[in-house]
C-alpha positions as CSV (number, residue, x, y, z in Angstrom):
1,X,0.0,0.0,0.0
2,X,1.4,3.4,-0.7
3,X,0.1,6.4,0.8
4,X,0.7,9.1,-2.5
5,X,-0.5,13.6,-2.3
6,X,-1.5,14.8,-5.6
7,X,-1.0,18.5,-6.1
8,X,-2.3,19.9,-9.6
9,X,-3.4,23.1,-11.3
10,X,-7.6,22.6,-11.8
11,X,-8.4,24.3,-14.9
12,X,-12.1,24.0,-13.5
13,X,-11.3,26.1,-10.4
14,X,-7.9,27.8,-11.3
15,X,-5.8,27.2,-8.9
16,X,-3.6,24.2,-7.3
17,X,-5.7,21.8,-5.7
18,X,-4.5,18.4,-3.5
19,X,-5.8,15.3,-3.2
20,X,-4.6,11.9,-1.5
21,X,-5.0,8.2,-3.0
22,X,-4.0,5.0,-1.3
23,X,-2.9,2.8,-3.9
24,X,-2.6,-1.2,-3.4
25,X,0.2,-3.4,-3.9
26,X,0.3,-7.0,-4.3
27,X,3.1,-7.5,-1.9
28,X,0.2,-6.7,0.4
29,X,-2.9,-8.3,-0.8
30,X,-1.3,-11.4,-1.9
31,X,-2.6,-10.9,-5.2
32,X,-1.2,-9.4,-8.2
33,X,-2.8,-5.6,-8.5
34,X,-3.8,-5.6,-12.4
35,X,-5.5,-3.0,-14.5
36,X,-9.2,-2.2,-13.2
37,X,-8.8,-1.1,-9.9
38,X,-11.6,-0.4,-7.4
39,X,-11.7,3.0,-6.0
40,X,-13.7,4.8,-3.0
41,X,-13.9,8.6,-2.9
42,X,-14.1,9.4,0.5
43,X,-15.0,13.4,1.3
44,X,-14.4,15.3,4.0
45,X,-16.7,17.1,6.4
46,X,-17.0,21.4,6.6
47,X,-13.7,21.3,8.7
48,X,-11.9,19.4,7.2
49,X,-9.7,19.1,3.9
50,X,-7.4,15.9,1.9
51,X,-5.7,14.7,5.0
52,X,-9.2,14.5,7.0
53,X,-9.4,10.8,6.7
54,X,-5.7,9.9,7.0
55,X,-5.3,11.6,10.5
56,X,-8.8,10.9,12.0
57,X,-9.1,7.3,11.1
58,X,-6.8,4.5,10.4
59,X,-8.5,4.2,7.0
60,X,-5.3,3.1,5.5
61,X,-5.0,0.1,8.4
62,X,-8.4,-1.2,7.3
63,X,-7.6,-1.6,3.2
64,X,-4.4,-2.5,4.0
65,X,-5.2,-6.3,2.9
66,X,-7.6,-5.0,-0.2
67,X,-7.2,-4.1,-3.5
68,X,-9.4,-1.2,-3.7
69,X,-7.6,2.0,-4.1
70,X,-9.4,5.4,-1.7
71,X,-9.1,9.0,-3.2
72,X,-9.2,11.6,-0.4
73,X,-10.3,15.4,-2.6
74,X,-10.7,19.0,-0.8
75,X,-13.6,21.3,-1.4
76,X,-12.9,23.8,1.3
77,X,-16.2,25.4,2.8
78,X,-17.7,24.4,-0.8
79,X,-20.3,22.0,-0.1
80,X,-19.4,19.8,-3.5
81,X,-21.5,22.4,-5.4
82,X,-20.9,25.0,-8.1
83,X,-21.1,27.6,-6.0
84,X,-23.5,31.4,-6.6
85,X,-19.9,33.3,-7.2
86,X,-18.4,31.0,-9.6
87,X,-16.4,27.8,-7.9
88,X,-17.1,25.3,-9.6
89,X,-16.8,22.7,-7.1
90,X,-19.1,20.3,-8.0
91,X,-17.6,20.1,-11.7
92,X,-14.3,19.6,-10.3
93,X,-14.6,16.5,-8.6
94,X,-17.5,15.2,-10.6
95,X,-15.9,15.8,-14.0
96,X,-12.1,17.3,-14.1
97,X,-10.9,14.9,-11.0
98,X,-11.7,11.4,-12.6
99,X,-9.8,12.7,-15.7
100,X,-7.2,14.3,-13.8
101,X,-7.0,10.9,-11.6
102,X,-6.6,8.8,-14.4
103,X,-4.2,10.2,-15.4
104,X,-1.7,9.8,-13.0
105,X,-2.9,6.1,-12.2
106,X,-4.2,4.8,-15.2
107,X,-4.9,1.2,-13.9
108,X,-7.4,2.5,-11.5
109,X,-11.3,1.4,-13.0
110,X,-13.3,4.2,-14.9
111,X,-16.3,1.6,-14.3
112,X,-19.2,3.0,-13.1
113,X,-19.7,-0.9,-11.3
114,X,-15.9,-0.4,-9.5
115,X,-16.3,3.4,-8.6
116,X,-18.0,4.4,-4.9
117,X,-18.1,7.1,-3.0
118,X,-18.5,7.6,0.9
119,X,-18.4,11.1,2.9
120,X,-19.2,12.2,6.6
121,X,-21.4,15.3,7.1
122,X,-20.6,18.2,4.5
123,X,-18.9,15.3,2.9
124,X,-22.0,13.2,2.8
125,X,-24.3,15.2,1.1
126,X,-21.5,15.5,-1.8
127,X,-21.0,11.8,-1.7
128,X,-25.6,11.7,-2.4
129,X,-25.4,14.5,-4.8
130,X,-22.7,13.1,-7.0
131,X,-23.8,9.7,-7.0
132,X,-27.6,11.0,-7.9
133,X,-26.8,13.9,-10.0
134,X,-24.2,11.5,-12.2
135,X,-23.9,8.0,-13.5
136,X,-20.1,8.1,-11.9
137,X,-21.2,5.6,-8.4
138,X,-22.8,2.8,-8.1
139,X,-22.5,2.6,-4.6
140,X,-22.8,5.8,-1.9
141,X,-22.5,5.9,2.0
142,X,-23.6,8.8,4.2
143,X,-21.9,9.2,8.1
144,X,-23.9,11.7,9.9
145,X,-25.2,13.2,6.6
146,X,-26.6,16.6,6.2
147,X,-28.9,14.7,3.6
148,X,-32.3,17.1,4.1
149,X,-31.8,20.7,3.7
150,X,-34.9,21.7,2.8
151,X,-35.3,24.2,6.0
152,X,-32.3,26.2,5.1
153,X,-33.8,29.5,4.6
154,X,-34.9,29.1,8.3
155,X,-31.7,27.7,9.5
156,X,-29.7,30.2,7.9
157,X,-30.5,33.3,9.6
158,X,-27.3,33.6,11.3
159,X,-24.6,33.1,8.3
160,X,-27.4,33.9,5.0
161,X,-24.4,35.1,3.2
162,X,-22.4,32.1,3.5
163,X,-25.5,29.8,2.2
164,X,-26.3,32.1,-0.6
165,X,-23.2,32.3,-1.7
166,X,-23.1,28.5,-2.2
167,X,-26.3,27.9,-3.2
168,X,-27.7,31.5,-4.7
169,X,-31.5,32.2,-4.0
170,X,-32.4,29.9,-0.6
171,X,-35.8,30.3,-2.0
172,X,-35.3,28.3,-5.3
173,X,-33.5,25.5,-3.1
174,X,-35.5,22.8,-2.6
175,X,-36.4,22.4,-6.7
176,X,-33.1,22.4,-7.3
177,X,-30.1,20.4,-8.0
178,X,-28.4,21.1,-5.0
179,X,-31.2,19.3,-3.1
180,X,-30.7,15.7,-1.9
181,X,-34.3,15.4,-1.9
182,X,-34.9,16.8,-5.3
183,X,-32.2,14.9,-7.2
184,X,-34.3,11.7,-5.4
185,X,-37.6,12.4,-7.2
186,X,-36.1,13.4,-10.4
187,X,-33.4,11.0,-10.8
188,X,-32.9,9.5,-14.1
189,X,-30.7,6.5,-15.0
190,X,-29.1,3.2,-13.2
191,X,-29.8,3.6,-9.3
192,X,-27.1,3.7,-6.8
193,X,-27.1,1.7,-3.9
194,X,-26.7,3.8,-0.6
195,X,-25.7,2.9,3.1
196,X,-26.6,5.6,5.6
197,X,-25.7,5.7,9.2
198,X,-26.5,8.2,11.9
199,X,-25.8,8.6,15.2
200,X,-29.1,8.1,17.5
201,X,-27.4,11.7,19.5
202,X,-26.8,13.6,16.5
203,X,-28.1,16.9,15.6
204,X,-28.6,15.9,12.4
205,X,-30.6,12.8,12.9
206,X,-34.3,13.9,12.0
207,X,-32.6,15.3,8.8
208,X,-31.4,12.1,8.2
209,X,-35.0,9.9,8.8
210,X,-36.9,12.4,6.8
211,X,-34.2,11.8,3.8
212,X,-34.3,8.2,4.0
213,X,-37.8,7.6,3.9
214,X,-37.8,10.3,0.8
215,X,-35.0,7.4,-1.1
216,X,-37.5,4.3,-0.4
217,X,-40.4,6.1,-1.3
218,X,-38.7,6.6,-4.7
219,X,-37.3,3.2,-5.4
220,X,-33.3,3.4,-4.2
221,X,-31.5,0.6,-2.1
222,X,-31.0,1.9,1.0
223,X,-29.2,0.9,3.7
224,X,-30.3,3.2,6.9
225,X,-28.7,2.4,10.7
226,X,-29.2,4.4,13.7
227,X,-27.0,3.7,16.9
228,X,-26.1,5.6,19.6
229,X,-23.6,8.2,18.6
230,X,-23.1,12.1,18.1
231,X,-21.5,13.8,15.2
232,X,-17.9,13.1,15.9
233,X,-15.1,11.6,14.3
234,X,-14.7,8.5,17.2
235,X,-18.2,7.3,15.5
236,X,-17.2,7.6,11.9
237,X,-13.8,6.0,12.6
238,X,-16.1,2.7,13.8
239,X,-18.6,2.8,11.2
240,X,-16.2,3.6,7.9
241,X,-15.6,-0.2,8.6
242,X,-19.3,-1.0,8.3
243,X,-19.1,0.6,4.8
244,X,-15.9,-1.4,3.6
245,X,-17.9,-4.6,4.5
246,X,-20.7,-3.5,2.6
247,X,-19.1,-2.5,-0.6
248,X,-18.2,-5.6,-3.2
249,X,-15.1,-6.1,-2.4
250,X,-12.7,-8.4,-0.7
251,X,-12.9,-7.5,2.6
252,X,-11.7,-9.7,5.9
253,X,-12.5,-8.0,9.4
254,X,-10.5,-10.5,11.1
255,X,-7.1,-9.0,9.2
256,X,-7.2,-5.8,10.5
257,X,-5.3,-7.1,13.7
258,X,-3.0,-8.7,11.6
C-alpha cells in the first residue's frame, strides 16, 4: 500500500488543488494488483480538507489487505457544489478529478460498477449528490449526513451570506439540484445503492430519517442504521468499517489485527 499527495493546477477552479490516493500493492494483498482497480472517494466534512481521513481514522489500516484504491479530494467550505460566485466545485470533482486521476494512475477502473463514493457530514451530502446527480457511483454511504436541507432559509439566519453564496436564491432551493431530496424524485438513469448511518445523538438525525424515507419512497437501495452516537469523528472512525464490509469487495474484518 502506498500512501501518495497529488497536487495539480484545476483548470475548472484555477488554482492548485491536493488530493490523496491509497494505492494497493500486491506484496500486500497477496494478489497481483492488475488494471481495473476499485476506487472509493471518501470526502471530508466542513472542517476538514485531503488529509481529513488519513489523521482521524486508520483508513489506511483497514484496506491495507484490499485491493481497492481510496481518493481523499478538498472542497474547502464548498459543499461539492458550483457555487452562486463562480467555484465550480461540484464540476471539479465530478468531472475534471476522474480525468485528472486517471491520469496519473491509469490502472485505476473508470467503471461505473468499481467506482463508490462515501463522505461524513458536508462530505456526505456531496457523496448523495454526486452519486444522484451523475452515472459516476454505483455505490454511496452517508456518516452523519446533512442529507435534508430543505429548511435552510430558516436555518440560515445567522450566516445567510455564506448559504447564498453557495447555493444563490435559498428560496429556489428545494427544486433544485443542489437538493438531496430533489435529485431523489427526479433521478434518471441506473440507481445507486446507498448505506446511511447516523448517530441516535446527532443533531442531524431527523434530517437524516426524513431523507431516508424520501430514497425508499422513490425506489433506491438503501441501507439506513441508527445507533447511539453524536456527530464526531470517534463514531465515523467505527462505522467507515461498516461501509468497507458492505461494498463488493474483498474484505476480511478478522485482518485488520494482523
Amino acid at each position: 500500500m502506498a500512501i501518495i499527495n497529488v497536487e495539480y493546477y484545476s483548470e475548472t477552479l484555477g488554482m492548485n488543488r491536493k488530493f490523496n490516493v491509497i494505492y494497493p500493492e500486491s506484496s500486500k494483498t497477496g494478489k497481483e494488483v492488475n488494471s481495473d482497480i476499485p476506487v472509493l472517494y471518501l470526502l471530508h466534512g466542513m472542517s476538514g480538507n485531503e488529509d481529513s481521513w488519513l489523521i482521524r481514522t486508520g483508513i489506511d489500516r483497514l484496506i491495507r489487505h484490499t485491493q481497492l484504491a481510496l481518493v481523499m479530494p478538498s472542497t474547502d467550505l464548498g459543499f461539492y457544489t458550483n457555487t452562486s460566485y463562480g467555484m465550480k466545485y461540484f464540476d471539479a470533482i465530478a468531472k475534471e478529478l476522474p480525468q485528472v486521476l486517471h491520469n496519473f494512475f491509469p490502472n485505476l477502473s473508470t467503471k461505473r460498477e468499481k467506482n463508490f463514493i462515501a463522505g461524513l457530514s458536508m462530505g456526505e451530502y456531496g457523496a448523495f449528490k454526486l452519486a444522484l446527480a451523475t452515472n459516476n457511483f454505483s455505490y454511496a454511504a452517508s456518516l452523519s449526513g446533512a442529507l435534508d436541507l430543505s429548511d435552510l432559509k430558516e436555518q440560515s439566519a445567522e450566516n445567510q451570506a455564506y448559504w447564498t453564496g453557495l447555493f444563490g436564491n435559498l428560496d429556489q432551493f428545494n427544486e433544485s439540484e443542489n437538493s438531496i431530496l430533489y435529485l431523489a424524485e427526479h433521478h434518471v438513469g441506473p440507481q445507486p445503492k446507498l448505506y446511511s448511518w447516523c448517530g441516535e445523538q446527532d443533531y442531524l438525525v431527523a434530517g437524516n430519517d426524513r431523507a431516508s424515507a424520501v430514497l425508499e419512497d422513490n425506489g433506491f437501495d438503501l441501507i439506513y442504521k441508527k445507533s447511539p452516537g453524536t456527530h464526531e469523528w470517534y463514531y465515523w472512525s467505527k462505522q467507515i468499517e461498516e461501509v468497507l464490509k458492505w461494498l463488493p469487495i474483498e474484505y476480511k474484518q478478522e485482518e485488520r489485527l494482523s
